[in-house]
N, C-alpha and C positions, 0 to 999 in steps of 0.2 A: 289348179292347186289341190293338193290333197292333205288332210291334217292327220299326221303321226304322232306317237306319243313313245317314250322311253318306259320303260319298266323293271326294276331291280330285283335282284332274286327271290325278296321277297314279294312280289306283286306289288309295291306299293308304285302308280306314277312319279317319274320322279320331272321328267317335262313333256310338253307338247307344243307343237309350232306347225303351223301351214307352211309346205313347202310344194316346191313345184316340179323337183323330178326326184325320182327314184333311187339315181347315183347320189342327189343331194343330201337327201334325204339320209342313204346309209351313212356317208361322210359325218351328218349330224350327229347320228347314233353312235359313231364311232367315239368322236368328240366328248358326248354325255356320257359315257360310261370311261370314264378318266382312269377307274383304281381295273386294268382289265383285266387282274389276279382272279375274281370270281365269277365262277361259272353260274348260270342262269338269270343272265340279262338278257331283254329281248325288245323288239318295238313292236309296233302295231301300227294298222292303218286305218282310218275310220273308214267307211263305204256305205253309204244307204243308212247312216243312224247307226250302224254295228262294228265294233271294232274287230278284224282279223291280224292275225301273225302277218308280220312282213317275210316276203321271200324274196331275197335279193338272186336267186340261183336261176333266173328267168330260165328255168326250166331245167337245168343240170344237174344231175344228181352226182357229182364230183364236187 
């Protein structure tokens, strides 16, 4: 499991939860960001104590 976290345009967290895959995981995100009129929502994923951007494009740049 790995624990992500939501974040709204303005940086502020808005959830976080341990999940266990990666499709799950965006599905969540989808989910959390309900009003999806505003651009610059994003998640993150914790790793090693440090949180990075999630990349759902396992590797695509399309």
């Amino acid at each position: 499991m790995a624990t992500y976290r939501v974040l709204d345009p303005k940086g502020d967290v808005i959830d976080t939860k341990d999940i266990g895959s990666a499709q799950d995981a965006h599905a969540w995100f989808v989910d959390a960001r309900a009003d999806n009129s505003e651009l610059g929502w994003r998640m993150e994923v914790e790793q090693d104590g440090e949180w990075h951007f999630f990349d759902d494009t396992e590797g695509s740049s399309s």
